[in-house]
ROKETOR-645511 format. One record per residue (C-alpha): residue number from 1; residue in one letter; chain; x, y, z. Coordinates in Angstrom, 2 decimals. Example, Ala and Ser with C-alpha at 12.3 -4.5 7.8 and 13.67 -1.06 7.14 Angstrom:
2
PT seq type mol       x       y       z
PT   1    A   A   12.30   -4.50    7.80
PT   2    S   A   13.67   -1.06    7.14
//
This chain:
387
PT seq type mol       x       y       z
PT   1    X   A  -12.58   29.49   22.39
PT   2    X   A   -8.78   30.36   21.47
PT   3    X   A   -6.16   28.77   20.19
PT   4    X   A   -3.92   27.00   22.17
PT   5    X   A    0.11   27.86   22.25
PT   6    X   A    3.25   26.49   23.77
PT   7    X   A    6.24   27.78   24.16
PT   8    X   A    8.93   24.55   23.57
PT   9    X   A   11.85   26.45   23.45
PT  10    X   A   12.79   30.26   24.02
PT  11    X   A   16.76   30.50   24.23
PT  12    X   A   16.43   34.60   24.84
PT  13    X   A   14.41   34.26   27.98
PT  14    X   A   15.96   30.83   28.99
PT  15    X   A   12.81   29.02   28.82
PT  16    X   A   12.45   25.42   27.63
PT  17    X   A   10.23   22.74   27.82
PT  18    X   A   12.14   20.15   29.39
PT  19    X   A   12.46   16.98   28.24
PT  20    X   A   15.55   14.84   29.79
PT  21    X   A   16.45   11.63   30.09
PT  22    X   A   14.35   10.83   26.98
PT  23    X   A   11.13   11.74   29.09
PT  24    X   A    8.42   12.87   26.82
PT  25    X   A    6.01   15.77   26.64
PT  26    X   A    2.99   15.35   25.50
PT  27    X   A    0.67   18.38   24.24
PT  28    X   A   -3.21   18.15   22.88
PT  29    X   A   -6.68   19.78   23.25
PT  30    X   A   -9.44   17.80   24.68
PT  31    X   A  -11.29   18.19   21.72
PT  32    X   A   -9.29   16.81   19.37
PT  33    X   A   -7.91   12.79   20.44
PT  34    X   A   -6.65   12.53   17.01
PT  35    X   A   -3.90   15.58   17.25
PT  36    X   A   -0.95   15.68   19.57
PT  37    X   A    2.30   17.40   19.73
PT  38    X   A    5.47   15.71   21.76
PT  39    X   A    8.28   16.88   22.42
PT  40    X   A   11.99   14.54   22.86
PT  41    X   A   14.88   14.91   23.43
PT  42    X   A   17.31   12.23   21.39
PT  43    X   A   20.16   10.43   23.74
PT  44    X   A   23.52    8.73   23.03
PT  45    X   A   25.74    8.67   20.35
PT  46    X   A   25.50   11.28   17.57
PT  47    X   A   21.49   12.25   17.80
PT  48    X   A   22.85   13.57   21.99
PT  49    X   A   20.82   16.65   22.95
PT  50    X   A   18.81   16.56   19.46
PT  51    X   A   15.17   17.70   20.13
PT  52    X   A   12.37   16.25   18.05
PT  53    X   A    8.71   17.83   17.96
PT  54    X   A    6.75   14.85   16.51
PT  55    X   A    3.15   16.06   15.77
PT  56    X   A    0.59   13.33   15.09
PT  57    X   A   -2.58   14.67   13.21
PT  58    X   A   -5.01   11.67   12.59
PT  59    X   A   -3.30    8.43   10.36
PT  60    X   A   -0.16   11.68    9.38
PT  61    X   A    3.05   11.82   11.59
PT  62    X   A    5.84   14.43   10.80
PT  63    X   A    8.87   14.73   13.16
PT  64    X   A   10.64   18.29   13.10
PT  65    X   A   14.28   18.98   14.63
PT  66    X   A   14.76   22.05   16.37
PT  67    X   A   18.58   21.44   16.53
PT  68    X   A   19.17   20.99   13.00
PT  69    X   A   17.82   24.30   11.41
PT  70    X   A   14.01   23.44   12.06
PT  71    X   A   14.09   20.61    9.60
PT  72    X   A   12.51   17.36    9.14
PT  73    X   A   13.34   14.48    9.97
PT  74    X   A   10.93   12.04    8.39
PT  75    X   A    7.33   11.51    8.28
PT  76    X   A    4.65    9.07    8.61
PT  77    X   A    1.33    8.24    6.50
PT  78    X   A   -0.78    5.66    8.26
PT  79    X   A    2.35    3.69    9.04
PT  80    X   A    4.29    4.16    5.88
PT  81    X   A    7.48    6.34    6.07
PT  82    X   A    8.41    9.29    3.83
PT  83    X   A   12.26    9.77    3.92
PT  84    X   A   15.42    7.94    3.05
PT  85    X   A   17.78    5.34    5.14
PT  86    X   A   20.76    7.51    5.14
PT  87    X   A   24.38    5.74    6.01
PT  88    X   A   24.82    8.68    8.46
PT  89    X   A   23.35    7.70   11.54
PT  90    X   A   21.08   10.57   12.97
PT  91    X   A   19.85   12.61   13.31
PT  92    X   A   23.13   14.35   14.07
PT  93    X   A   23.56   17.01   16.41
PT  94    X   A   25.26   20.32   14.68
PT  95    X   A   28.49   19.67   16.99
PT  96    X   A   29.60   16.35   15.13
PT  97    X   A   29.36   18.22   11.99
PT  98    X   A   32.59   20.12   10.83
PT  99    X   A   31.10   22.46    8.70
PT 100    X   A   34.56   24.38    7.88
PT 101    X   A   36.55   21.08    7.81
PT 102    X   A   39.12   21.64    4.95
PT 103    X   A   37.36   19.40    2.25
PT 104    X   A   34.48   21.74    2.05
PT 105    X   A   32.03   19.00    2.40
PT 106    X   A   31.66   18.45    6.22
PT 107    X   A   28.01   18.85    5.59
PT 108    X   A   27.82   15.48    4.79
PT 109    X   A   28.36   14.31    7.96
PT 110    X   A   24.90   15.15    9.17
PT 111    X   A   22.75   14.54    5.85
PT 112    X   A   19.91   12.57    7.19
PT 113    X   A   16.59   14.13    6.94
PT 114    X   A   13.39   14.59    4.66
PT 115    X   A   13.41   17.90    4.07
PT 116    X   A   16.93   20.33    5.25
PT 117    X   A   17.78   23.48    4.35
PT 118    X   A   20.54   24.54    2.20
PT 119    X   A   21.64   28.24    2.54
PT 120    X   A   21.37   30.89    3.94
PT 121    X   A   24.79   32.93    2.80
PT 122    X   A   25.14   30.09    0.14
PT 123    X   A   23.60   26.94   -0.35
PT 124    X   A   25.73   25.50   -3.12
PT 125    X   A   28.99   23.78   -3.70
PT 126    X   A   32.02   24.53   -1.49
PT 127    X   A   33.86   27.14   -3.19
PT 128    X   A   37.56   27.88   -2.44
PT 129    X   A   40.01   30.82   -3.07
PT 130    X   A   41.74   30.75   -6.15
PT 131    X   A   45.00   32.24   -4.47
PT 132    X   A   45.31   30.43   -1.02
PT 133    X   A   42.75   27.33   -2.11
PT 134    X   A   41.22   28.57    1.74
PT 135    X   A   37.77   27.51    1.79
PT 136    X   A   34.69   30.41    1.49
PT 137    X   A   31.08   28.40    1.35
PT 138    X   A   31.42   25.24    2.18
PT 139    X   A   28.52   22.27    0.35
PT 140    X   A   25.37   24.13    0.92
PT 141    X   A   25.69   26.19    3.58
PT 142    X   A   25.05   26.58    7.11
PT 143    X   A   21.92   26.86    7.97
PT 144    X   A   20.76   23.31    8.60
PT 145    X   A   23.07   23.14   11.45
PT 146    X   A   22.01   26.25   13.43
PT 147    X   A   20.12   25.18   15.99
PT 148    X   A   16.49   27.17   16.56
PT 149    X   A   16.39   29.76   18.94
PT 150    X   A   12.59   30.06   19.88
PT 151    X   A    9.87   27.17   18.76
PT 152    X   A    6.49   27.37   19.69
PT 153    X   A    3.42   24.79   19.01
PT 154    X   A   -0.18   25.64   18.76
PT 155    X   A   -3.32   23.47   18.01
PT 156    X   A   -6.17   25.97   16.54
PT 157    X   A   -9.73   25.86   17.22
PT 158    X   A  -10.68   23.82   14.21
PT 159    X   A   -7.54   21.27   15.21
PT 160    X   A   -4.82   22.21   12.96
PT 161    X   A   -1.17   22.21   13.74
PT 162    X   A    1.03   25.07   13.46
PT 163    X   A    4.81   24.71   14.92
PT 164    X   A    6.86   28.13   14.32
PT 165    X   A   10.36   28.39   15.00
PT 166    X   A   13.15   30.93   14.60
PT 167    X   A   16.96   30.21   13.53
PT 168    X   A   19.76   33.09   12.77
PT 169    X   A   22.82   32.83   10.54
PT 170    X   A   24.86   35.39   11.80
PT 171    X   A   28.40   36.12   11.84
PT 172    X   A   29.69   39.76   13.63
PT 173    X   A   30.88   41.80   10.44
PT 174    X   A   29.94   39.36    7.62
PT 175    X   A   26.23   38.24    7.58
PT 176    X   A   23.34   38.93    9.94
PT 177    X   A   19.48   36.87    8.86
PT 178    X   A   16.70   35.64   10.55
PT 179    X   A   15.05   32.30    9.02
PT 180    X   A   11.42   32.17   10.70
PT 181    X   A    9.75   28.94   10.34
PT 182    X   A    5.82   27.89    9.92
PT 183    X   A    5.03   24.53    9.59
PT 184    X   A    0.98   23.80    9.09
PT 185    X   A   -0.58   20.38    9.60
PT 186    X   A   -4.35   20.61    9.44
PT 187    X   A   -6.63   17.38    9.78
PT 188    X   A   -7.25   14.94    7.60
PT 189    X   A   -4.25   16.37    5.68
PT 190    X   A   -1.66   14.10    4.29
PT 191    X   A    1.18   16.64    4.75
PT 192    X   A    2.71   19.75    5.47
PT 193    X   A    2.45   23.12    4.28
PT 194    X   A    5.56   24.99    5.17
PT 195    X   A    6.14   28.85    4.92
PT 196    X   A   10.00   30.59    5.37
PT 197    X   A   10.63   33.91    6.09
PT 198    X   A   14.32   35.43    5.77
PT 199    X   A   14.53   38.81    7.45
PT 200    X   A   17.80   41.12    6.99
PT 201    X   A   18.55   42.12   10.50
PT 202    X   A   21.68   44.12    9.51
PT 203    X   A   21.71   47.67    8.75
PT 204    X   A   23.36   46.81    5.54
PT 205    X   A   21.86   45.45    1.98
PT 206    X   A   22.58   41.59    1.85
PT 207    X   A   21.91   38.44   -0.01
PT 208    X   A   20.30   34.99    0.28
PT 209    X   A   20.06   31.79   -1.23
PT 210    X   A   17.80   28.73   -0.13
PT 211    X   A   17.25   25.38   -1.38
PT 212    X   A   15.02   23.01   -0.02
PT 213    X   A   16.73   19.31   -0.25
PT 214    X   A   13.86   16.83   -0.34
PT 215    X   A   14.94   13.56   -0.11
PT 216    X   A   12.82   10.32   -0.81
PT 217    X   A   13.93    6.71   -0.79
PT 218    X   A   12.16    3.09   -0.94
PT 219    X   A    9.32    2.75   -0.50
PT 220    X   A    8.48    5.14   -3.38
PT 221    X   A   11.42    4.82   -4.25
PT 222    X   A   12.13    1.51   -6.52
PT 223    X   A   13.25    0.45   -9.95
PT 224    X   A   10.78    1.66  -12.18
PT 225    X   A   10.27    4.69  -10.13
PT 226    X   A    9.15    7.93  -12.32
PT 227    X   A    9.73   11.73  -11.42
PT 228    X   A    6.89   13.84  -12.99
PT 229    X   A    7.90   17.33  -13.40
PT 230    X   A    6.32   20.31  -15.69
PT 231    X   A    9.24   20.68  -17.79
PT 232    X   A    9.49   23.68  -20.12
PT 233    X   A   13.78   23.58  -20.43
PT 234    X   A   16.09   20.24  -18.90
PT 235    X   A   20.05   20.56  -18.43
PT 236    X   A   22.50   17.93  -17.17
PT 237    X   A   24.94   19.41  -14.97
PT 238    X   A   27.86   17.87  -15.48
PT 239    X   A   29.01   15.74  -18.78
PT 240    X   A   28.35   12.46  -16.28
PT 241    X   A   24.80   13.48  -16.25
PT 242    X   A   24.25   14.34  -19.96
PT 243    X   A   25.12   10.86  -20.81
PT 244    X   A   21.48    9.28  -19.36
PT 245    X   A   19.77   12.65  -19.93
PT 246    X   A   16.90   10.60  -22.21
PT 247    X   A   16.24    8.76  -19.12
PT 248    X   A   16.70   12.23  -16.70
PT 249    X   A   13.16   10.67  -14.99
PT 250    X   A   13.49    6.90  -14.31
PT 251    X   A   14.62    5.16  -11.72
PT 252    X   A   16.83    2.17  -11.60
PT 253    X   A   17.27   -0.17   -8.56
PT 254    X   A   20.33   -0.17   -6.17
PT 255    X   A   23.50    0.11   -7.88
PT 256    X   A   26.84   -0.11   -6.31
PT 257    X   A   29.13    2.25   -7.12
PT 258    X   A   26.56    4.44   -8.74
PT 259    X   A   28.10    8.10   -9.01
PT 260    X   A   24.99   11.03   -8.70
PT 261    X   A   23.30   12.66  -11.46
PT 262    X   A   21.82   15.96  -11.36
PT 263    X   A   19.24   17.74  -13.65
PT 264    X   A   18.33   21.19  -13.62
PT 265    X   A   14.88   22.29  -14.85
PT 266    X   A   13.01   25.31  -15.62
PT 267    X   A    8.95   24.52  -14.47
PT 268    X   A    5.84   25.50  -15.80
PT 269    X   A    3.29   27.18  -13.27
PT 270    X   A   -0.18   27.04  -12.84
PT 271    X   A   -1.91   30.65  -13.07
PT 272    X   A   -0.69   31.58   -9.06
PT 273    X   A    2.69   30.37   -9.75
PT 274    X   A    2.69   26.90   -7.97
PT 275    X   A    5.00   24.35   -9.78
PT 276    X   A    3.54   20.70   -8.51
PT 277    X   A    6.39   17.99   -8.74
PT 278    X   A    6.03   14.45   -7.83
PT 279    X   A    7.87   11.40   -7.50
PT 280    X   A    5.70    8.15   -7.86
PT 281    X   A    6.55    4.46   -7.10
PT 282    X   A    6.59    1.62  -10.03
PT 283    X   A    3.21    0.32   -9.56
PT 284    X   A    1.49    4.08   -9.51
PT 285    X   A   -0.46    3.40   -6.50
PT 286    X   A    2.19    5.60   -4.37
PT 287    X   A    3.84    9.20   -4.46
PT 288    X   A    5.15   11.89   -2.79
PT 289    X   A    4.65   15.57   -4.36
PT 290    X   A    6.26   18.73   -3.39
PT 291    X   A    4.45   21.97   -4.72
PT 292    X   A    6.29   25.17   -4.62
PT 293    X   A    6.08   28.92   -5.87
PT 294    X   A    8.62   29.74   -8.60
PT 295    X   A    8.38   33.33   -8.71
PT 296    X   A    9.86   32.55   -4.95
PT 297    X   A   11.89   29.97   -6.10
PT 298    X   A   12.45   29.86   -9.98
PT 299    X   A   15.04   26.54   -9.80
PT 300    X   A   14.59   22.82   -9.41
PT 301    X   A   17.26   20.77   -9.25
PT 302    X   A   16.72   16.68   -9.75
PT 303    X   A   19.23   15.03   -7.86
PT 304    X   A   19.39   11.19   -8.38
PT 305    X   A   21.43    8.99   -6.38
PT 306    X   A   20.63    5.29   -6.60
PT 307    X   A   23.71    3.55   -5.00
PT 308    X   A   23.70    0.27   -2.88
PT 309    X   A   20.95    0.89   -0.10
PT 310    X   A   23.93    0.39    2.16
PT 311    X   A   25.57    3.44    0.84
PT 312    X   A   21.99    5.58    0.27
PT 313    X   A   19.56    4.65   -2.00
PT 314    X   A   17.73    7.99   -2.28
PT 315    X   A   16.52   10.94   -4.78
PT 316    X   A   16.11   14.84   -4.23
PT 317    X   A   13.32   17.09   -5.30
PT 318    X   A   15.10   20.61   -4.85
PT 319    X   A   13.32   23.62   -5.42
PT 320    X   A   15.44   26.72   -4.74
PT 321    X   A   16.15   30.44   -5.39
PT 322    X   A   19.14   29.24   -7.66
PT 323    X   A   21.14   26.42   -9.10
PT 324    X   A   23.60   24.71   -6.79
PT 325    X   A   26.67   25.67   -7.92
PT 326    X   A   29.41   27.58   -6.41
PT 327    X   A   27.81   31.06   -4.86
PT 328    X   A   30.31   33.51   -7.45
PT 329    X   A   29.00   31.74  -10.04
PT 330    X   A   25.39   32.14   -9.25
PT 331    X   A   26.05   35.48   -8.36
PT 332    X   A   27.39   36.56  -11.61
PT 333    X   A   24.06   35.06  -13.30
PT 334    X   A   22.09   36.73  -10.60
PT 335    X   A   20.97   34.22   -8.86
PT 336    X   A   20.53   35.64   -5.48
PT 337    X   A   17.46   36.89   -3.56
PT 338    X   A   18.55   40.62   -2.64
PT 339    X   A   17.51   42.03    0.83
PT 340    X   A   17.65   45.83    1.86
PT 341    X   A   18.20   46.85    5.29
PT 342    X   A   15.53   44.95    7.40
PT 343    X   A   13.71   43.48    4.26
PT 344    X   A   12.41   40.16    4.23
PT 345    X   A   11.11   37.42    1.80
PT 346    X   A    8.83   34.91    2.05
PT 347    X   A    9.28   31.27    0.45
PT 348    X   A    6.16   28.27    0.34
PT 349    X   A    6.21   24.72   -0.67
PT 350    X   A    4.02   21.82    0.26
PT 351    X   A    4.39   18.13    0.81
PT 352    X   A    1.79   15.63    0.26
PT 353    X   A    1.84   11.97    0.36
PT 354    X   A   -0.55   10.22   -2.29
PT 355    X   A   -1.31    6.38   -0.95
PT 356    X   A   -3.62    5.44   -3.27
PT 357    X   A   -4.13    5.07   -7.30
PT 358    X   A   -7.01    7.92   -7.82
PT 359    X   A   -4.55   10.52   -6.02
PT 360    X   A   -1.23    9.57   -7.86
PT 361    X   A   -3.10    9.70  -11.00
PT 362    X   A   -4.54   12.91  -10.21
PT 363    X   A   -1.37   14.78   -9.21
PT 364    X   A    0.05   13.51  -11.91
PT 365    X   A   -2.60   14.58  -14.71
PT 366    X   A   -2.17   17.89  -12.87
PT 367    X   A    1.96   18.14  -13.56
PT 368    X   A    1.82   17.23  -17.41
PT 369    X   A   -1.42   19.77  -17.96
PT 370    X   A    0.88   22.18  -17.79
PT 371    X   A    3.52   21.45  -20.36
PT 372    X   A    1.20   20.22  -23.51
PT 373    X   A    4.78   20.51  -25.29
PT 374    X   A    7.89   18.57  -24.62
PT 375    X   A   10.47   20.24  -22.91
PT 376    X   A   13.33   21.72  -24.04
PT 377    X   A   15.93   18.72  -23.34
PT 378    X   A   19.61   20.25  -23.47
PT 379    X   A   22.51   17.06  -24.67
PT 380    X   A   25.15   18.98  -22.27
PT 381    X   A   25.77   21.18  -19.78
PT 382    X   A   24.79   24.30  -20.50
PT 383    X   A   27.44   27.55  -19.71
PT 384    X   A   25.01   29.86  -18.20
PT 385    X   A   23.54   27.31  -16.10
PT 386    X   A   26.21   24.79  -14.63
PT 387    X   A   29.82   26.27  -13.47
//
């Protein structure tokens, strides 16, 4: 036998699998009743013309936009959701979102998902010229609203997943990569594993930057809520920040008016370089950990913002390349990936949903083995690290 692939989308050769008038396709191996791929396309309102590639893999459901920079949407753990109620509603197709709006944070208007990419060119705050205050890199870049190019779907022999895509920042003169996506689902697996490649396609050296925004509200989500993270060195961000940094990992409930705290951390590693992270619920019976590789990406960023659920209730785990401040600041500190002429580097996380006790307990007896030490816990903001 051999595995089975798709083509869903292929915007060189003008091939797509259609899907109008919120008709469905519907992909899967005879073999496997448990694993399916469909494919949607999202009508009315903002979400017009989105496509969704929802792949269902036993009691685990993860929904992956296409139109939005390959990234996810929400997922789905025997019935339980993993994401956020965002006030934007969405998903939002990249043509609602001003990215170069004046402000610098046009972004916003599309923040909805799980997991999106900030980057490529920058994936920071908006940054303006000193001189003519005209805006450079606006909030965290643009690749989240670049819509994919090619995405394909297989189902392998043994019945895992695999949907690859391919989306290009590119500007004529200025900037020229190629972000190839691999998501992996195999069975039984509550997750994703996720692999990015960014590719130089110019003839020129360049420079990256990616964070990966992971955003988690309620269920996990709650007051009493704990982020577990190997800690070797914690900074506040901003002065705001510094004044709860003794409580940098618990959660309170909804509170209106609540303005956002981030922490930066430097993580501990396991002997291959994987950083687990994991934030659990109250009662310790439910969590949702994202692993990552920080000699690929050597910054986390804790991002807590628990306002009114009406205005966004939600947290980020954000591993990155760098720290998301404006890119000339990160620059000067180094904080770029550097690409020759047709190089390429390769980034890996992984998501897992823990829905029971045993596993939260686990994950998290497998964070705080590696920091036997407290961390380093900065009181302020610290010069080389926050602009």
């Amino acid at each position: 036998m051999t595995n089975t692939v798709w083509t869903l989308l292929d915007a060189e050769n003008n091939v797509a699998l259609e899907t109008l008038d919120g008709e469905v396709a519907t992909l899967a191996r005879d073999q496997f009743s448990d694993v399916s791929i469909r494919k949607s396309t999202l009508l009315g309102g903002l979400s017009q013309g989105v496509d969704v590639v929802e792949v269902t893999s036993g009691g685990f459901r993860l929904r992956i936009l296409p139109t939005r920079g390959m990234g996810v949407w929400d997922a789905y753990c025997d019935g339980e959701r993993v994401g956020w109620n965002s006030p934007v509603p969405g998903p939002v197709h990249p043509q609602f979102v001003a990215l170069s709006e004046s402000s610098g944070i046009g972004w916003l208007d599309g923040f909805n998902e799980l997991l999106v990419r900030c980057g490529l060119e920058s994936n920071g705050a908006p940054e303006f010229d000193a001189a003519t205050h005209r805006l450079i890199y606006p909030l965290h870049g643009r690749i989240a609203n670049k819509p994919a190019q090619k995405v394909t779907a297989e189902i392998t022999d043994d019945g895992e997943v695999i949907i690859r895509g391919e989306v290009y920042e590119t500007r004529f003169l200025v900037y020229n990569v190629k972000l190839t996506v691999e998501y992996r689902i195999a069975r039984g697996e509550n997750g994703f594993r996720l692999k990015d490649t960014i590719t130089n396609l110019s003839a020129k050296p360049t420079e990256a930057q990616l964070l990966y925004h992971i955003n988690l509200g309620a269920p996990v989500l709650s007051e009493g809520a704990q982020a577990v993270i190997p800690a070797k060195k914690i900074v506040p961000r901003n002065d705001h920040a510094a004044g709860d940094v003794n409580n940098w990992e618990r959660y309170c409930d909804p509170q209106a008016g609540f303005e956002e705290m981030v922490y930066f951390f430097e993580c501990a590693a396991d002997a291959e370089g994987r950083a687990p992270t994991m934030l659990k619920n109250a009662a310790g019976d439910r969590g949702v950990s994202v692993t990552f590789d920080t000699r690929q990406l050597p910054c986390f960023s804790l991002w807590k913002n628990t306002a009114a659920a009406a205005d966004g209730y939600v947290t980020g785990l954000e591993p990155a390349t760098n720290f998301p401040n404006p890119r000339s600041f990160e620059a000067q500190h180094d904080r770029v990936v550097k690409l020759a002429p047709g190089g390429e580097v390769n980034f890996e996380i992984q998501l897992a949903y823990h829905s029971t006790p045993d596993s939260v307990a686990e994950m998290e007896k497998s964070i705080r083995d590696l920091t036997p030490q407290p961390a380093q816990l900065l009181a302020a903001p610290h010069p080389l690290w926050c602009s």
